[in-house]
TORTOR-220475 format. One record per residue (C-alpha): x, y, z. Coordinates in nm, 4 decimals. Example, Ala and Ser with C-alpha at 12.3 -4.5 7.8 and 13.67 -1.06 7.14 Angstrom:
<atoms>
<<1.2300 -0.4500 0.7800>>
<<1.3670 -0.1060 0.7140>>
</atoms>
This chain:
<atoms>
<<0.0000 0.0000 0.0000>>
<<0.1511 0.3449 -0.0886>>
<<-0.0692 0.6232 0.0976>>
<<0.1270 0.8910 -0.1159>>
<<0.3623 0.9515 0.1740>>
<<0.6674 0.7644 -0.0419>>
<<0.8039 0.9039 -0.2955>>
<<0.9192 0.6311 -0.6375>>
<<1.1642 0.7256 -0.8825>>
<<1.2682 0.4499 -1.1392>>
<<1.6193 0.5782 -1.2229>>
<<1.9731 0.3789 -1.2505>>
<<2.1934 0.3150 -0.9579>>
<<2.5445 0.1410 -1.0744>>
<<2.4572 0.0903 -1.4199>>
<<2.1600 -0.1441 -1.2995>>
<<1.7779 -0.0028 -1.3571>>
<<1.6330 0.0191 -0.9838>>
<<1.3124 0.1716 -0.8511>>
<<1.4148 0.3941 -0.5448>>
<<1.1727 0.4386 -0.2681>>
<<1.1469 0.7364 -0.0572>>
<<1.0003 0.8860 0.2361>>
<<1.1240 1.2378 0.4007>>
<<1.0445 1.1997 0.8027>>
<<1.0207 0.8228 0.7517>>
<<1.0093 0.6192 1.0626>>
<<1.3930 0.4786 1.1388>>
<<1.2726 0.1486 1.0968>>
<<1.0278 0.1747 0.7866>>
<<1.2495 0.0649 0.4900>>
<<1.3959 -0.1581 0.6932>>
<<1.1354 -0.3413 0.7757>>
<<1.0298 -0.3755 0.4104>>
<<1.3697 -0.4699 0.3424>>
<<1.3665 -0.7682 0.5746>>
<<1.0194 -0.8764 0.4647>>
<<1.1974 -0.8705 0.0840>>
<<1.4776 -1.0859 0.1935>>
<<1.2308 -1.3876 0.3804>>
<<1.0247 -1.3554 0.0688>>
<<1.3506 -1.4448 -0.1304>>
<<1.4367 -1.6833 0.0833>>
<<1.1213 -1.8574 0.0670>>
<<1.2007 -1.9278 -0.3105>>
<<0.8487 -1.9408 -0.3936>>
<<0.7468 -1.5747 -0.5555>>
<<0.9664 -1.3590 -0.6768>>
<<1.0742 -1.0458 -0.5521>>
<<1.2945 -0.7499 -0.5997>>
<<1.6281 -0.7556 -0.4568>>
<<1.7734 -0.4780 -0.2222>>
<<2.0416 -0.2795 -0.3372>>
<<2.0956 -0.0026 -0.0312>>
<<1.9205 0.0500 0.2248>>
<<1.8944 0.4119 0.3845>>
<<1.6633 0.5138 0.7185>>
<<1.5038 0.7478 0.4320>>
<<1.5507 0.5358 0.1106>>
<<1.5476 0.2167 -0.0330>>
<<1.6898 0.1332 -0.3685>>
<<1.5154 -0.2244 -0.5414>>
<<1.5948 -0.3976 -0.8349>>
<<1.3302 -0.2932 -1.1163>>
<<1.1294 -0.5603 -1.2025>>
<<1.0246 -0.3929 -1.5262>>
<<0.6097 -0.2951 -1.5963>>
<<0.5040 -0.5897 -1.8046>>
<<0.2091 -0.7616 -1.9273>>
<<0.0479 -1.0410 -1.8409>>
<<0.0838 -1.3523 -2.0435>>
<<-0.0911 -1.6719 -2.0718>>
<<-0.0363 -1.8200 -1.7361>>
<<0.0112 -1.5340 -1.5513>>
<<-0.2615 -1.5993 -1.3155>>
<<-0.1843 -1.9640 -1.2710>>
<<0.1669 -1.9396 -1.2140>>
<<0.0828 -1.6773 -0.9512>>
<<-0.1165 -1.9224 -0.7856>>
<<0.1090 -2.1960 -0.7986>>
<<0.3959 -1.9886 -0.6754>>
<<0.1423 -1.7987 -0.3625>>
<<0.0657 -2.2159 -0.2690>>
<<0.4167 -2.2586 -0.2220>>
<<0.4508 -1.9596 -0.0054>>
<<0.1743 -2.0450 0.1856>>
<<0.3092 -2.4140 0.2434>>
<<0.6226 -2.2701 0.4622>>
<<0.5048 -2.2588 0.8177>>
<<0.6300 -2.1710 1.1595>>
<<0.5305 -2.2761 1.4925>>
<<0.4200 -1.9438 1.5976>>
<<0.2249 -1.6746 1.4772>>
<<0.4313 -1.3035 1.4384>>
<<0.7822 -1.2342 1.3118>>
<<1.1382 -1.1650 1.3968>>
<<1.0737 -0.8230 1.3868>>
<<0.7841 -0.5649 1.3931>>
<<0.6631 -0.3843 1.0242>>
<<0.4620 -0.1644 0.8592>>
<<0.1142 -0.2669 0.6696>>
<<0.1598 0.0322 0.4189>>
<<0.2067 0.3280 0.7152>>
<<0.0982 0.1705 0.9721>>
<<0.3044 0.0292 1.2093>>
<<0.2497 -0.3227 1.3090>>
<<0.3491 -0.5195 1.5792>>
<<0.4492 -0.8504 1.4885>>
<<0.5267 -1.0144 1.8928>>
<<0.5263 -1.3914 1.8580>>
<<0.2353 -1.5141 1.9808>>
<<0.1353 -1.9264 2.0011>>
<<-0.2013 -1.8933 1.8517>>
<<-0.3472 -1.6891 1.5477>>
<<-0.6968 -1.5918 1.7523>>
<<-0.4563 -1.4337 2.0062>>
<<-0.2411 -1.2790 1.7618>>
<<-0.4967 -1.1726 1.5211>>
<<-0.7096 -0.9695 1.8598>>
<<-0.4083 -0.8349 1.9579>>
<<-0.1931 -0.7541 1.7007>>
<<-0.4116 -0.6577 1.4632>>
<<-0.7715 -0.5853 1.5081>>
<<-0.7639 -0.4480 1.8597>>
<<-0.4743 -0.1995 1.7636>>
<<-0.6181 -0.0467 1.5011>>
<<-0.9334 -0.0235 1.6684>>
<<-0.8297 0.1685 1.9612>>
<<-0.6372 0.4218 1.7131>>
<<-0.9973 0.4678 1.5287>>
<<-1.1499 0.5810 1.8946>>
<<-0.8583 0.7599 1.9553>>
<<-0.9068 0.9663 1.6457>>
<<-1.2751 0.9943 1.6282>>
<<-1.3507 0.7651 1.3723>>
<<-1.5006 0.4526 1.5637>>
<<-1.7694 0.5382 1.8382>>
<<-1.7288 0.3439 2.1677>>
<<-1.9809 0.1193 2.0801>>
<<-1.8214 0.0177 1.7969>>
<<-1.4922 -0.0583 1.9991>>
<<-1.7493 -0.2887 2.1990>>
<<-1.8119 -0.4441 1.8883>>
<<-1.4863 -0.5411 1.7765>>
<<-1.3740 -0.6535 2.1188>>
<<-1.6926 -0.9069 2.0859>>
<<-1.5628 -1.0284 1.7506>>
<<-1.2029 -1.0804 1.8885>>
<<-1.3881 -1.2492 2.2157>>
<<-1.5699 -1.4607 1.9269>>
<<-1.2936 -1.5445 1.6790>>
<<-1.2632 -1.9311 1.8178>>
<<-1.6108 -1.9619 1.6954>>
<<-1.5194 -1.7962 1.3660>>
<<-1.1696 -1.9018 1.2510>>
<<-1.1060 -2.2545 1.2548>>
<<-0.7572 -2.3684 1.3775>>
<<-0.4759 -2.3059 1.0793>>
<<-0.1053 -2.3150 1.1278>>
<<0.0928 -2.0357 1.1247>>
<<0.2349 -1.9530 0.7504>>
<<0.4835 -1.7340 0.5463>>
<<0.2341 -1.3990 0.4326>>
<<0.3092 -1.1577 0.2362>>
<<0.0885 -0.9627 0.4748>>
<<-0.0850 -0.6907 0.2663>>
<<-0.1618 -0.8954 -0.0313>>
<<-0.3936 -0.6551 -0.2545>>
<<-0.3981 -0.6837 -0.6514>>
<<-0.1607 -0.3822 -0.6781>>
<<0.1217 -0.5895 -0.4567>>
<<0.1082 -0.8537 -0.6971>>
<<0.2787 -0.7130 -0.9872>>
<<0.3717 -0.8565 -1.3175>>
<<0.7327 -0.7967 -1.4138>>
<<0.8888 -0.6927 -1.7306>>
<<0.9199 -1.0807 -1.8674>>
<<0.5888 -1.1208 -1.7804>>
<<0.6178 -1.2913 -1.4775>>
<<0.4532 -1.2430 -1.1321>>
<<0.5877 -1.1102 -0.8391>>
<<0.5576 -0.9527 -0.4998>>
<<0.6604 -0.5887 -0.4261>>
<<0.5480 -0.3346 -0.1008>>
<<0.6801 -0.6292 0.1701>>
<<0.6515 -0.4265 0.4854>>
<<0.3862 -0.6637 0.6573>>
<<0.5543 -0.9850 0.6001>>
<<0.4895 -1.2258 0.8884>>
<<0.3878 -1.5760 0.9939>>
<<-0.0231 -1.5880 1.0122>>
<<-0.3153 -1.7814 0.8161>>
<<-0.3249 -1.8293 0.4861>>
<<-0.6843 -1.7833 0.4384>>
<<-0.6614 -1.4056 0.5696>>
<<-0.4197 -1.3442 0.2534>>
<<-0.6540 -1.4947 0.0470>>
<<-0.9477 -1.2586 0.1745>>
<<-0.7325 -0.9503 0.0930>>
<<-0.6725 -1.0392 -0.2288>>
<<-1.1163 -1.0186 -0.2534>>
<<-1.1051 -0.6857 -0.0968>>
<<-1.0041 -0.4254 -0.3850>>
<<-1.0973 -0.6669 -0.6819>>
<<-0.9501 -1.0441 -0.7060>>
<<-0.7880 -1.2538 -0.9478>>
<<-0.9276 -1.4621 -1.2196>>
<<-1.0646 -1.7923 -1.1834>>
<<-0.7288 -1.9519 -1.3393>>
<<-0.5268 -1.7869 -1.0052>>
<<-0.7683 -1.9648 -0.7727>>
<<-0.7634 -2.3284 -0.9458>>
<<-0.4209 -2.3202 -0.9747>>
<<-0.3676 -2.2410 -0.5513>>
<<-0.6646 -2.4448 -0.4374>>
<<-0.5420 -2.7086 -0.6625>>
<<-0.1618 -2.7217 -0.4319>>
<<-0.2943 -2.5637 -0.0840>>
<<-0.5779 -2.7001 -0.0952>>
<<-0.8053 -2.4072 0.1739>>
<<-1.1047 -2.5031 0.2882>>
<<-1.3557 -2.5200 0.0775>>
<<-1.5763 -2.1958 0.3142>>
<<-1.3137 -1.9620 0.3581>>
<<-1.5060 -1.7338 0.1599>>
<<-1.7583 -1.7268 0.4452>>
<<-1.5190 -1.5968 0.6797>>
<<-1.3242 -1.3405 0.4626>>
<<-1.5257 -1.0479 0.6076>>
<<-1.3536 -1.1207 0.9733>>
<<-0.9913 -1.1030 0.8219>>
<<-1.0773 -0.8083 0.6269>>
<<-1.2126 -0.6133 0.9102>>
<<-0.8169 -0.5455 1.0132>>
<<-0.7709 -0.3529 0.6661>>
<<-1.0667 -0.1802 0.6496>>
<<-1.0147 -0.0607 0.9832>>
<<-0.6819 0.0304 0.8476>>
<<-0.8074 0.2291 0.5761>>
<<-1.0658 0.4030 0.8231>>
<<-0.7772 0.5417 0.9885>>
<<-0.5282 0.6392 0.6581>>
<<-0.8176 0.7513 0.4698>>
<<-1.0874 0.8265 0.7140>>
<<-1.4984 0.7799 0.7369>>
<<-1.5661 0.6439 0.3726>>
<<-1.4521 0.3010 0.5153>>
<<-1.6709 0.3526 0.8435>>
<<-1.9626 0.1607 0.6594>>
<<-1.7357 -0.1274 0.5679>>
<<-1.6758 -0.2011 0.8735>>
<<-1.9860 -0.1798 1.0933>>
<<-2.1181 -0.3760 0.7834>>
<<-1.8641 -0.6715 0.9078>>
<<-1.9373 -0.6201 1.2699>>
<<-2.3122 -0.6420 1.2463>>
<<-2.2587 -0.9590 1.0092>>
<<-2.0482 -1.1189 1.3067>>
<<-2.1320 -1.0108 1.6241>>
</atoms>
C-alpha cells in the first residue's frame, strides 16, 4: 500500500535499472522493515521479488522488475507460486521483527495462537487508534472486542504460515518478462493463509485460473469465503484510519454480520 507519503523514482543506480523508494520523516525502521520482509520472501524461493540494493533510514533502492504484461499463465503461475509460499510454516504466529502494513506500524510479537495474535496484534490496535481519532464510536470498539472475544467460533484452527501480509492486486505485480511477483513487503509475517486470500477479494480479485491453480496445491477449505469479512475487518479498519470515514460503513457492515 503506498498512501502517497513515499516518494518512487525508477532511475539507474550502478549501471543497474532500480526503482528507489522514498520517504522524508520516515520512521527509522520503515524501509527496513520492508527490506527484511523482501529478503524472507527471497528466501522462501516461492514468488519472486525485488532484490535490495541499499538501504537508507530514508531510502530504499530495489531492483526494477520492469512494468510488463500479463501472459498466458500469468494468473496460474501466480497461484502456484502464492501455494508454495503459503506451504512454509512456523510454529508461531508473528515475526522476527515488527513492520509496517503500508504506514501503519504493526506489531508482529510472537504469539502461540493466530486468535490471540490476530485480537491483539491486529484488530484491537487499530481499533483503539480509530477511537482515539474519532472515527469509531465506543460502541463500535465494543463491537470489535466481541468479535475478537468470538474469533474461536469464527476461525477454525490453521497453522501459522509465510504472508506476504498486505496482499492486494496492486502488490502482486507482473514484471517486465511477464512474470509475477511480490513488491510493497513491509507486513511480512507468519499468520493464516486464508486471511491473505481474503485480501486479495477486498479491492478486486484474481481470475478464476489464479484460484484453481492455488486451491489445486494448498488445498483451503472449501468456506473460507464465508469468513473473509472477519480477516478483512483489520484492513478496512486500516483504511478508516489512513483515509478516514468512507470506510466507516465497511466495517460496521462486518461487525453487524459477526457479532
Amino acid at each position: 500500500m503506498n498512501t502517497g507519503r513515499q516518494q518512487i523514482q525508477h532511475t539507474t543506480y550502478r549501471n543497474l535499472a532500480v526503482v528507489v523508494k522514498r520517504w522524508p520523516g520516515a520512521p527509522a525502521d520503515f524501509f527496513s522493515a520492508e527490506a527484511a520482509g523482501l529478503a524472507t520472501l527471497a528466501g522462501a524461493g516461492a514468488m519472486r521479488v525485488p532484490r535490495v540494493l541499499a538501504l537508507e533510514p530514508e531510502r530504499l533502492v530495489l531492483e526494477d522488475l520492469g512494468d510488463g504484461v500479463q501472459k498466458d499463465g500469468f494468473w496460474t503461475k501466480a497461484g502456484e507460486r502464492l501455494a508454495a509460499q503459503h506451504a512454509i510454516g512456523n510454529a508461531r504466529f508473528g515475526f522476527k521483527r515488527d513492520g509496517y502494513c503500508g504506514p501503519t506500524p504493526q506489531s508482529n510479537a510472537w504469539a502461540d495462537d493466530g486468535w490471540r495474535f490476530f485480537a491483539q496484534h491486529r484488530l484491537l490496535p487499530q481499533a483503539r487508534r480509530a477511537f482515539d481519532a474519532g472515527h469509531l464510536a465506543a460502541d463500535d470498539v465494543d463491537a470489535v472486542d466481541a468479535l475478537c472475544a468470538r474469533l474461536h467460533e469464527l476461525i477454525p484452527p490453521q497453522p501459522a504460515v509465510l504472508l506476504h501480509g498486505d496482499l492486494w492486486l496492486g502488490n502482486l505485480h507482473c514484471c517486465g518478462d511477464g512474470a509475477p511477483a511480490l513488491i510493497d513487503a513491509g507486513a511480512v509475517h507468519f499468520g493464516w493463509a486464508e486471511s491473505e486470500l481474503a485480501m486479495l477479494t477486498l479491492f478486486g480479485a484474481p481470475p478464476e485460473a489464479f484460484w484453481r491453480a492455488y486451491e489445486g496445491i494448498a488445498k483451503p477449505a472449501p468456506d473460507w469465503r464465508e469468513r473473509a469479512p472477519v480477516y478483512n475487518l483489520y484492513h478496512l479498519l486500516n483504511h478508516l484510519n489512513l483515509f478516514g470515514g468512507s470506510y466507516l460503513g465497511g466495517v460496521r457492515e462486518v461487525l453487524a454480520r459477526f457479532v
